[in-house]
N, C-alpha and C positions, 0 to 999 in steps of 0.2 A: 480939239477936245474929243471926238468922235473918235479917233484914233488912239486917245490915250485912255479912253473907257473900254473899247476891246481889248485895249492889251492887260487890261485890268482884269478883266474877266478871263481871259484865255491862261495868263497867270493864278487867276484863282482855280481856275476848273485842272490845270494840272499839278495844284497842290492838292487838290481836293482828291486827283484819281491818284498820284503818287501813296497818300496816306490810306487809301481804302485797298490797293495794292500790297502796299504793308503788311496790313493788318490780315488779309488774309493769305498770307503766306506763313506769319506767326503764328495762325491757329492751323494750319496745315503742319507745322514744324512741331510743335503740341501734339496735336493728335499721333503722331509717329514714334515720340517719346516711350508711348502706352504699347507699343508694337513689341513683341518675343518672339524669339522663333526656338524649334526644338525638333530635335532629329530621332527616333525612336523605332528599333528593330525590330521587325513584324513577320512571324511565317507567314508572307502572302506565296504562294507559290505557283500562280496560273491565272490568264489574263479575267477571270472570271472574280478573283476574290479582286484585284483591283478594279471591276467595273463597280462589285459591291459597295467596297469602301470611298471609292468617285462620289457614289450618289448620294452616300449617307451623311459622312465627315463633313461635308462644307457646309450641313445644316446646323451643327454645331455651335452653341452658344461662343460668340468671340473667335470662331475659326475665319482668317480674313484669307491663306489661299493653304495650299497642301501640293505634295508632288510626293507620288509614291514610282518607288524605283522597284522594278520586278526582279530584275539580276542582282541588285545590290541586298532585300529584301527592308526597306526602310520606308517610311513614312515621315516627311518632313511637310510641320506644321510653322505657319504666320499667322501669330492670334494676338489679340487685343490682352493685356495681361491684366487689366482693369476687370475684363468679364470674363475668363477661364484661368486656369492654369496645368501646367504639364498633369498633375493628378487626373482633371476633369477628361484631358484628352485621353488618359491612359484606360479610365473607366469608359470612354465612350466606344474604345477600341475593343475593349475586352465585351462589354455588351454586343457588338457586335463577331467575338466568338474568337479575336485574335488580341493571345497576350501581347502586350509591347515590352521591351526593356529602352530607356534611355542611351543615346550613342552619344558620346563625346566627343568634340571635334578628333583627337590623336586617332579614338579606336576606327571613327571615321573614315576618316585620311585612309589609313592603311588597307581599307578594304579594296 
């Protein structure tokens, strides 16, 4: 009888963690749904405007990471598209004194 009450329990506790397992792994798969990324060409031209735009960019309403490339002269943003979008970046860029234009994966590639 004692033995068939633990196994009752031990059976309940790993449907129990199985299903809470689940469940947050769906609201993690959700959340990434919301996720965009966007690539956008920036006269940054010396290691000083990218320490600028380091500090500033990731305080950014919805900017979740960035990597700017100095040779390439690009800015590539991971933002929440629920709380920005490619415009809010482009104003955030230019208040900070560098136009952006949009790069498309092709013109991308080719650089």
């Amino acid at each position: 009888m004692k033995y068939a009450m633990k196994t009752i329990q031990l059976i309940a506790i790993a449907i129990l963690s199985l299903l809470l397992f689940s469940t947050s792994v769906n609201a993690q798969t959700k959340k990434k749904s919301n996720d965009a990324e966007v690539t956008f060409s920036v006269p940054v031209d010396c290691p000083s405007c990218v320490k600028k735009l380091e500090s500033k960019l990731p305080h950014e309403k919805g900017v979740k990471d960035l990597r700017i490339s100095l040779e390439k002269q690009t800015v590539w943003f991971l933002y929440a598209s629920d709380k920005t979008n490619k415009e809010n970046l482009i104003k955030a860029l230019d208040k900070l004194g560098y136009a952006a234009k949009e790069v498309t994966p092709e013109k991308e590639d080719k650089k």
